[in-house]
C-alpha positions in Angstrom: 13.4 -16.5 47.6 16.6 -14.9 45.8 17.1 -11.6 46.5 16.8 -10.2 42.7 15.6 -6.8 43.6 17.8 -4.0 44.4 17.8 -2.5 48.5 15.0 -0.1 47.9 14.4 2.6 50.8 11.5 4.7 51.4 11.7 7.7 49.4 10.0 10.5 51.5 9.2 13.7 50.0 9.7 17.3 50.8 6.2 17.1 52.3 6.0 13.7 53.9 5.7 11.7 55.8 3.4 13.5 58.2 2.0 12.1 61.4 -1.7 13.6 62.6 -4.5 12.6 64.2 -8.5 13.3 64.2 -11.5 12.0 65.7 -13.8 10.0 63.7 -17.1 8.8 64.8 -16.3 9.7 68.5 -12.5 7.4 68.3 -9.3 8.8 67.9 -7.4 7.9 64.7 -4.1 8.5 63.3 -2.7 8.6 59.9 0.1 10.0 58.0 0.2 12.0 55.0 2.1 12.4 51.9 2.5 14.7 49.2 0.0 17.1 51.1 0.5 20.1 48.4 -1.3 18.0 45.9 -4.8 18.8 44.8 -5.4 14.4 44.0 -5.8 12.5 46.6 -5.2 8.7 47.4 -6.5 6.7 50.8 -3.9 3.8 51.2 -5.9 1.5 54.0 -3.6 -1.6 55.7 -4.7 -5.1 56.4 -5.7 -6.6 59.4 -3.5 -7.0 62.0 -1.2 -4.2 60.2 -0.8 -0.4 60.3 -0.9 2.4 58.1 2.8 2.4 57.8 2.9 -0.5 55.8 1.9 2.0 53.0 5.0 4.1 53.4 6.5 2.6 49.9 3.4 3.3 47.7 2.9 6.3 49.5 6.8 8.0 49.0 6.0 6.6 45.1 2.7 8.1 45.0 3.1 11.5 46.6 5.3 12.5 43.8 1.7 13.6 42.3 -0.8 12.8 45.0 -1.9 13.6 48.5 -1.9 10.3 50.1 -3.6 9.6 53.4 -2.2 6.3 55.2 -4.7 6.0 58.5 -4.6 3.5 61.1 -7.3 1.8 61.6 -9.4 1.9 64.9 -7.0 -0.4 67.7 -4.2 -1.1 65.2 -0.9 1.6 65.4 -1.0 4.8 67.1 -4.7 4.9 66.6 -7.1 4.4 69.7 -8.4 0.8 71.3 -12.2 0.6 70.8 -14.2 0.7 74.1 -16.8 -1.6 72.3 -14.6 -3.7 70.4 -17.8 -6.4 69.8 -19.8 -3.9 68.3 -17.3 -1.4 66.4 -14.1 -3.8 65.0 -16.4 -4.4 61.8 -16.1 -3.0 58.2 -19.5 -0.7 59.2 -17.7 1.3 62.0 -14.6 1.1 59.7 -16.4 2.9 57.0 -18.2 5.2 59.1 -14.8 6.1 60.3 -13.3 6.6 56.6 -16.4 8.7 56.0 -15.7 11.2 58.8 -11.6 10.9 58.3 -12.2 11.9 54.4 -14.7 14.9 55.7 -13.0 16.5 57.9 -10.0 16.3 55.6 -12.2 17.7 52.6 -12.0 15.2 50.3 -14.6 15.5 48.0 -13.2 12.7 45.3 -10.2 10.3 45.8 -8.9 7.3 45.0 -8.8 3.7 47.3 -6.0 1.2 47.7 -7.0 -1.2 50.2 -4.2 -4.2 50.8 -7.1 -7.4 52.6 -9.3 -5.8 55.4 -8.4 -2.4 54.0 -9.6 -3.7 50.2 -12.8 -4.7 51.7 -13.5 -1.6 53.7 -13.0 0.2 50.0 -15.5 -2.3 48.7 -17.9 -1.6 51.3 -17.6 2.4 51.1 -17.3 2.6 47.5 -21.0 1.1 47.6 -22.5 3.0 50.8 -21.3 6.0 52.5 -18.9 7.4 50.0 -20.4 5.9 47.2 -19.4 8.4 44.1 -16.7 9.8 46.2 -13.8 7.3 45.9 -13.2 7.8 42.1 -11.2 4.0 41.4 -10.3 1.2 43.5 -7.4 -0.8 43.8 -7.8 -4.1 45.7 -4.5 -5.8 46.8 -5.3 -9.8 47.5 -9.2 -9.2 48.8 -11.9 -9.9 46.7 -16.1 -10.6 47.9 -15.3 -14.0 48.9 -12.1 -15.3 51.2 -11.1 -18.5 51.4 -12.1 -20.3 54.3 -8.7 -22.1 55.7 -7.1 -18.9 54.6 -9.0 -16.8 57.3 -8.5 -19.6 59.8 -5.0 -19.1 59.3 -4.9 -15.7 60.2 -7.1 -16.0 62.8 -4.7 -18.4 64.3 -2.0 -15.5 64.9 -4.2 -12.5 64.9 -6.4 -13.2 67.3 -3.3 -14.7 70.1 -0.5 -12.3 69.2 3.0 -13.5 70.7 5.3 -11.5 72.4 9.2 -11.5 72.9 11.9 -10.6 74.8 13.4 -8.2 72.0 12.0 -6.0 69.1 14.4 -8.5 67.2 12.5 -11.4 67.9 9.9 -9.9 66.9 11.4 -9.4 63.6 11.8 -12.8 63.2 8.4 -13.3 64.0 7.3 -11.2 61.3 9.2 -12.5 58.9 8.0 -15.6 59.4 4.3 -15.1 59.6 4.6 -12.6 56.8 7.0 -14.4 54.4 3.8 -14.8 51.5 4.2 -10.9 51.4 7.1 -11.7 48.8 10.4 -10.2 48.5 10.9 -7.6 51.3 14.8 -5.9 51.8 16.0 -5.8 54.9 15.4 -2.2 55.8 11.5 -2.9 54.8 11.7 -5.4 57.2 12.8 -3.2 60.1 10.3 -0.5 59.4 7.8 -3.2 59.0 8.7 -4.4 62.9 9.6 -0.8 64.4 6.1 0.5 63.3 4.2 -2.3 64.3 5.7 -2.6 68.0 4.5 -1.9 71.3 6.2 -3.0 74.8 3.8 -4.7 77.2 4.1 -4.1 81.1 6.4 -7.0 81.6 9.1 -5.3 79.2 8.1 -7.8 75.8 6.9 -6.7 72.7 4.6 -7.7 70.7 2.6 -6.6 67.9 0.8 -2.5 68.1 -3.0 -4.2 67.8 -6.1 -4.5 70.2 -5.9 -8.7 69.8 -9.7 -8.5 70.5 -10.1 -7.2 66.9 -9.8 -10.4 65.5 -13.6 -11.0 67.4 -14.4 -9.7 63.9 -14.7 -12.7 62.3 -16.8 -14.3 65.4 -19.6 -11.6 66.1 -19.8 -10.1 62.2 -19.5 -13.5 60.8 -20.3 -12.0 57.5 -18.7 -9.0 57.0 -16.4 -10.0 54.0 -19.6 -11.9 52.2 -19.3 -9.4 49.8 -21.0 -10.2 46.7 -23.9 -8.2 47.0 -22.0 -5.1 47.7 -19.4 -6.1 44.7 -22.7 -6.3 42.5 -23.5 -2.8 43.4 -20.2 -1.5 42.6 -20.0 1.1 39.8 -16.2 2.2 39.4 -13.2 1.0 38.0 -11.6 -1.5 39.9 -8.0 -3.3 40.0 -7.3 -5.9 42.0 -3.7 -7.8 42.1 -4.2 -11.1 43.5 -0.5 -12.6 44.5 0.2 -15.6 42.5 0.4 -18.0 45.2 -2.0 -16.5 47.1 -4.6 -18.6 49.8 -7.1 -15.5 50.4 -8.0 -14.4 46.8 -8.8 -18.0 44.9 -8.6 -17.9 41.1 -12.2 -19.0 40.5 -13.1 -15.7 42.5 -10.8 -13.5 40.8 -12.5 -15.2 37.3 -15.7 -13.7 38.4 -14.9 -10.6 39.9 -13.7 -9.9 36.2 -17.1 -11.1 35.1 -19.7 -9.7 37.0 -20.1 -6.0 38.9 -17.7 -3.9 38.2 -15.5 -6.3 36.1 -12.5 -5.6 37.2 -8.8 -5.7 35.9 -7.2 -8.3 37.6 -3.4 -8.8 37.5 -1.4 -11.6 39.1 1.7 -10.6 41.0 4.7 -13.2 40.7 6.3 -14.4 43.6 4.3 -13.6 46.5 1.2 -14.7 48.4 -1.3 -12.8 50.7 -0.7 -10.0 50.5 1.5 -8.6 48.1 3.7 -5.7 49.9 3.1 -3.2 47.8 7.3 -1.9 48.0 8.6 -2.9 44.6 8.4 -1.2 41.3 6.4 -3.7 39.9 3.5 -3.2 41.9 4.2 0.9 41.9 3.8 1.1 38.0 0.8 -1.0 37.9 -1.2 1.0 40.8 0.3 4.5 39.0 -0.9 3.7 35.6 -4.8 2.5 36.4 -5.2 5.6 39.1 -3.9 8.1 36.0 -6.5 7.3 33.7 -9.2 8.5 36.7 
């Protein structure tokens, strides 16, 4: 893909990034912060075999006028490896977990951007446990219903992750698996690798995630069957769907405008799943549906 966009750094504020940690529903998690002095708050959630740092572009764009909240989910980053990974990598636990992170933070109303798995733990709260408390959602490439080969495709990476002699191998890696993202510069690239690295005992690297995480899709075989909960949905919704994407089909982003909460749904050129969420494009859309809420 031509490189038609200019080399576009994270932008940290005065206030941000800031690393912390709490415990939510008895497991550690971490997540950075942004723009902490303002009063509106956003919850940026990553994808599935991703971390909270992925966010850092949206988040430097946002915190210019919110406090935006960037977690980790449970075995993924710097948060903690789940003791009981058959019973709590599932969107339940995940909520519970946003519940308790957005509580002890005192966040009585916010807003949700959720790129894949964090789009569908948005879904799932913004119907259950902090129903009336997340204000608008934006849902980057997820919708109620996935396409099948899509998730076996994955699966086929998530669930075995590789390792490497060198962090820039690993690079490589990622841009390989991760080239439907879209157009990513090259210092996104590196941020996208350092922040997603840990060193195994034999001195290789390979991707920060608990690989037993991706049991997910094997012991809550329907967790992202999600019609019923999009049906219950009461809140405006925006959902980008990447134009070539294999996750978010266009007869499901059709209906997701039709029925429940009828969303806005806007197709992002050049990309797949998931859009990255680091170009202006994509910050201008996400800025102008969360100001009218």
């Amino acid at each position: 893909m031509p490189n038609t966009h200019a080399s576009l750094p994270v932008r940290p504020t005065a206030a941000g990034p800031r690393s912390n940690y709490l415990r939510c529903a008895g497991r550690e998690i971490h997540f950075t912060e942004w723009g902490v002095e303002h009063s509106r708050s956003v919850i940026a959630w990553h994808g599935l075999a991703r971390t909270g740092r992925d966010m850092d572009p949206l988040a430097a764009q946002l915190a210019q006028h919110y406090h935006v909240i960037c977690p980790d989910t449970l075995g993924r980053g710097l948060s903690q490896w789940s003791p009981q990974p058959e019973q709590e990598y599932c969107l339940d636990f995940y909520v519970h977990q946003a519940q308790a992170l957005a509580n002890q933070l005192g966040l009585a109303q916010f807003h949700w951007v959720g790129t894949s798995m964090g789009g569908a733990i948005g879904m799932v709260a913004a119907a259950t446990r902090l129903k009336g408390r997340i204000l608008s959602l934006v849902l980057n490439d997820i919708g109620p219903e996935m396409a099948a080969p899509a998730v076996q495709r994955i699966r086929s990476y998530a669930g075995r992750p590789e390792a490497f002699d060198s962090v820039s191998e690993l690079e490589q890696y990622f841009r390989k698996i991760y080239q439907p993202y879209g157009w990513i510069s090259p210092e996104q690239w590196r941020l996208l690798t350092e922040s997603s690295v840990r060193r195994l005992p034999d001195g290789r690297v390979t991707p920060h995630y608990d690989p037993a995480m991706a049991g997910q899709f094997e012991h809550h075989p329907d967790d992202y069957k999600l019609w019923s909960v999009w049906d219950q949905l009461n809140l405006p919704v925006l959902a980008l769907r990447g134009e070539h994407s294999d996750l978010l089909l266009p007869e499901v982003a059709q209906a997701m405008r039709e029925r429940g909460p009828r969303a806005q749904v806007v197709e992002l050129p050049d990309c797949g799943h998931a859009p990255a969420l680091n170009v202006p494009l994509h910050w201008d859309l996400i800025e102008q549906f969360l100001a009218k809420y």
